[in-house]
PAZAPA-4460 file (N, C-alpha, C; in steps of 0.05 Angstrom, whole numbers, plus 32768, in hexadecimal, padded with zeros to 4 digits):
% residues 66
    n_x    n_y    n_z   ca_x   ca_y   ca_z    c_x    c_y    c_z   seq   type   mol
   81A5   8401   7EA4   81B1   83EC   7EB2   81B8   83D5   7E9E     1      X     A
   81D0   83CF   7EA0   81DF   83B6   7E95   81CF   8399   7E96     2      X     A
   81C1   838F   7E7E   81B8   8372   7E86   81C5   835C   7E6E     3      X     A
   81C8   8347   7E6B   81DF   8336   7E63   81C7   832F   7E4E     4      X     A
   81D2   832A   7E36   81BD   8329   7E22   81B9   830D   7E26     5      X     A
   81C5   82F3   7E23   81C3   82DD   7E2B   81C6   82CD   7E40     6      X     A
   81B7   82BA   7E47   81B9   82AB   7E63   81D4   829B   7E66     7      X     A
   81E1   82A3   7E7A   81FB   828D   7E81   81F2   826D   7E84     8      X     A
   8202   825F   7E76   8202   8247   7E73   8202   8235   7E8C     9      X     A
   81F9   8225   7E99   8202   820E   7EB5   8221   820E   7EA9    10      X     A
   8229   820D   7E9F   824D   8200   7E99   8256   8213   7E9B    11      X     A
   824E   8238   7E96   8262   8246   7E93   8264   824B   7EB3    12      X     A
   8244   8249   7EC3   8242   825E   7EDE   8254   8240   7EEA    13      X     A
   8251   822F   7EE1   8262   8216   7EF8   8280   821C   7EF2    14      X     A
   8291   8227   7ED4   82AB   822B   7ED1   82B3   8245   7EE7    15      X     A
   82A1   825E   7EE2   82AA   8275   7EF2   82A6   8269   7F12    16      X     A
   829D   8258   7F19   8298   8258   7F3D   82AC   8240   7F3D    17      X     A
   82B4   8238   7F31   82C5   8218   7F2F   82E5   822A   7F43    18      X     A
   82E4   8246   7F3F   82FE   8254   7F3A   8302   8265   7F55    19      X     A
   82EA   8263   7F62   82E4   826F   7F7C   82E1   825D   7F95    20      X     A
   82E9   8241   7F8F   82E8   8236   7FA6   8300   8233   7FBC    21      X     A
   82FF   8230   7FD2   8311   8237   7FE8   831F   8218   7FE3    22      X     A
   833A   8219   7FE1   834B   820A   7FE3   8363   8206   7FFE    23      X     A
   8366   81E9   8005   837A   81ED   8022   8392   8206   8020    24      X     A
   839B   8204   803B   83AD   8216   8038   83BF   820C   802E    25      X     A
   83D8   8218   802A   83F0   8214   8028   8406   820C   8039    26      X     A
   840A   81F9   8047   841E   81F1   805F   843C   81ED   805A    27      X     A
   844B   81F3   806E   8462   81E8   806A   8469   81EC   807F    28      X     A
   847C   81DC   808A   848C   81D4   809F   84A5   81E6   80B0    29      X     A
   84A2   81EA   80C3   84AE   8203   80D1   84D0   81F9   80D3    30      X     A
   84E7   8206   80CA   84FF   81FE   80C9   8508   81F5   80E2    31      X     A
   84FA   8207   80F4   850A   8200   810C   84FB   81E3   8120    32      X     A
   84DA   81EA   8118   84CF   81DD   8135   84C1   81C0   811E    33      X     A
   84C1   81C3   8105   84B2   81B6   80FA   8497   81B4   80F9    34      X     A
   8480   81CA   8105   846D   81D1   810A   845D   81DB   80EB    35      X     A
   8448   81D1   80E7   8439   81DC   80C7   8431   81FD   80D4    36      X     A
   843D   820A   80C2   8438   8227   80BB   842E   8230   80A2    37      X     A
   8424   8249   80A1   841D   8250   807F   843E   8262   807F    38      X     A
   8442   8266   8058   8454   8268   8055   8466   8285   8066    39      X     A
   847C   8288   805D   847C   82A9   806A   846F   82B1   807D    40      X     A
   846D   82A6   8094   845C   82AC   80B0   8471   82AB   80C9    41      X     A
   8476   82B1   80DA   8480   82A5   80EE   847B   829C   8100    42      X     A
   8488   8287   810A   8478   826E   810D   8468   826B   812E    43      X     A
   8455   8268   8134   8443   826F   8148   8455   8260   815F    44      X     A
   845A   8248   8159   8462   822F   8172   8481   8241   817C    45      X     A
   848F   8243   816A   84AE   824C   8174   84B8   8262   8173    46      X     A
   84A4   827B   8156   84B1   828D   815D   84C8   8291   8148    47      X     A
   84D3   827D   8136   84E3   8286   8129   84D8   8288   8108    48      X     A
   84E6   829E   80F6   84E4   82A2   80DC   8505   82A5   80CA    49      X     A
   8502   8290   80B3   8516   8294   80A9   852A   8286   80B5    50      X     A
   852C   8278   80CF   8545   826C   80E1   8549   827A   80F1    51      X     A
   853A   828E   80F9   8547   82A9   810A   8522   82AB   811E    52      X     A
   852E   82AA   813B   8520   82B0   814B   851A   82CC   814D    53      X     A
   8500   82D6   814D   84F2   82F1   813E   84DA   82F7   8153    54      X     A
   84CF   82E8   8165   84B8   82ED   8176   84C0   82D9   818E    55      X     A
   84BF   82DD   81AB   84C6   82CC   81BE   84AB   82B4   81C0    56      X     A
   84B0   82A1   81C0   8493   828C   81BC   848D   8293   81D9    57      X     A
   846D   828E   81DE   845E   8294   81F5   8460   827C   8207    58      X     A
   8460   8282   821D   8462   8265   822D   844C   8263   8242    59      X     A
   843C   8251   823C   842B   8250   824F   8434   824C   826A    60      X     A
   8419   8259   8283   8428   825F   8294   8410   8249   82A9    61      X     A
   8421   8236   82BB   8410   8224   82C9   83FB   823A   82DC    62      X     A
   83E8   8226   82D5   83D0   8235   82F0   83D9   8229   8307    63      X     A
   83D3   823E   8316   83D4   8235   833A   83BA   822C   8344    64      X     A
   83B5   8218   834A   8393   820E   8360   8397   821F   8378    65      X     A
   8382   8228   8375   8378   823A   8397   8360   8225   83A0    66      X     A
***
């Protein structure tokens, strides 16, 4: 079994995990509806990708009171 002849440094194990941390996403603004999307996605609110409507947006549907 593989064991590392010397002990990793606090600075090196803090450089290698410095490189693994979760960073925000990426946003940008939907052409059509103006809505934040991630990039290359189509866009949840309207439905369109690229300028071109590609998925019919869902429309909520009123409840009826009984």
């Amino acid at each position: 079994m593989a064991v590392p002849k010397r002990r990793k440094s606090k600075s090196k194990v803090r450089m290698h995990r410095a490189n693994s941390a979760i960073g925000k996403p990426n946003l940008v603004p939907c052409t059509n509806c103006g809505a934040f999307i991630l990039p290359h996605r189509v866009c949840p609110s309207c439905g369109h990708y690229n300028g071109k409507l590609v998925v019919a947006p869902k429309v909520k549907k009123p409840k009826t009171e009984q």
